[in-house]
Every structure is written in structure tokens, then in C-alpha cells.
DOLO-236176 format. One record per residue (C-alpha): x, y, z. Coordinates in steps of 0.2 Angstrom, whole numbers, plus 5000, padded with zeros to 4 digits. Each point is the difference from the previous one (the first is absolute). Example, Ala and Ser with C-alpha at 12.3 -4.5 7.8 and 13.67 -1.06 7.14 Angstrom:
DOLO-236176
506249785039500650174997
END
This chain:
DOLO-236176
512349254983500750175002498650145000499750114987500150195003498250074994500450184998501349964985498949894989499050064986498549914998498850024985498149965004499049954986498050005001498650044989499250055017500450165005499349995016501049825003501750094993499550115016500049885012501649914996500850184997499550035019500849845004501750004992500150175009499549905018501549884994500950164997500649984981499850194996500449994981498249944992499549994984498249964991499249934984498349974995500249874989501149884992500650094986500550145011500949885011501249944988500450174995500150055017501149855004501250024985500250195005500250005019500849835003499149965017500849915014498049905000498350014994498349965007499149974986498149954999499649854987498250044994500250194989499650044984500849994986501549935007499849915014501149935011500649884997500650044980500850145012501049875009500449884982500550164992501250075013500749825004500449984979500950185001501550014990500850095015500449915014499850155013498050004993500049805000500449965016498950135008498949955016498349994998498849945012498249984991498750065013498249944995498150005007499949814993501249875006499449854988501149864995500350044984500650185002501249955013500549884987500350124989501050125010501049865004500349944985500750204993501150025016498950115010501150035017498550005010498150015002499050095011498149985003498650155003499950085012501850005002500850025018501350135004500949825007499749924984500650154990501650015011500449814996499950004984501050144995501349945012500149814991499950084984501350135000501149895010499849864985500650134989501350045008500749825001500049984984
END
């Protein structure tokens, strides 16, 4: 796989936790992207989404009132195809069985476990955006 250049993605981060949304902000910029977004919840994300057309999104699953994974069955339901097939790689605190499941299940490009890893984060991104662009 050829790499992806960093510093021309936008990435949306979306996180009821400000202080989390921190953190991965800090991390995307260590990975270099320079063009970061953020949302507090999952209603703001879809907006978000819909308006700035990310090249990814980090997306936390457990927020209020929408959380995210109706973020990820509404985006891949989208009318238009840029919002559709948009990267999304669910980050979450619990890694049970069934919520993989579920991100699987709605075409979630990745998955990433807190604490999340500047390595991890770098991965990721790369396999999803690269996935993407394939199709």
C-alpha cells in the first residue's frame, strides 16, 4: 500500500469528551494531518459530515443522543454517495463482542480501542482512506 500524505486530509473528530477530542486532535497533528475538525455529539456529526465532506472520521460510539453507531448507519444510508462512502473508524473505551459486531455489521472502516496509540491512529487512518480510495 502506498502512503497517505497526512498534511492533505481532513479529518473530523467526533467525541462527547472534550478532553478525549484533545487528545486525538494532538495526534492527528503528530501524524501531521493539519485540517481538523470536531463534534460533540452525533447529531453534530452528521451535520458536520454532510457540510465539510471529510477525507475520515474518528468517531467515538457511546454519546448522547446520537451515538455512534446510528452516526455510522445514517452516513452509510446517505443519499449521496460522497457522504456514503465516507471513512469512519469507530474508536471506543469497550471492545465487547457485540459492538464490534455492530460496527461491522454498518461498515465501520476501522475500530480503535482507548487509550489509542499515535501507531494505532496512523494505521487506521491509512487503511481507511486507502479503502476509499480504491473504490
Amino acid at each position: 500500500m502506498a502512503d497517505v500524505d497526512f498534511t492533505k486530509l481532513k479529518v473530523l473528530i467526533v467525541d462527547d469528551d472534550q478532553f478525549y477530542r484533545g487528545i486525538l486532535k494532538r495526534l492527528l497533528l503528530q501524524v501531521g494531518v493539519r485540517m481538523i475538525a470536531e463534534a460533540e455529539n452525533g447529531e453534530t456529526a452528521l451535520t458536520s459530515i454532510t457540510r465539510l465532506k471529510p477525507d475520515a472520521v474518528l468517531c467515538d460510539i457511546e454519546m448522547e443522543p446520537v451515538n455512534g453507531i446510528e452516526v455510522l448507519r445514517r452516513v452509510r444510508t446517505s443519499d449521496t454517495p460522497q457522504v456514503a462512502d465516507t471513512p469512519i473508524v469507530m474508536v471506543t473505551s469497550h471492545a465487547t463482542s457485540d459492538l464490534v459486531k455492530q460496527a461491522v455489521e454498518n461498515q465501520a472502516s476501522g475500530y480503535l480501542v482507548k487509550p489509542v496509540s499515535l501507531t494505532d491512529i496512523q494505521k487506521r487512518l491509512t487503511v481507511a482512506v486507502q479503502t476509499r480510495r480504491a473504490v
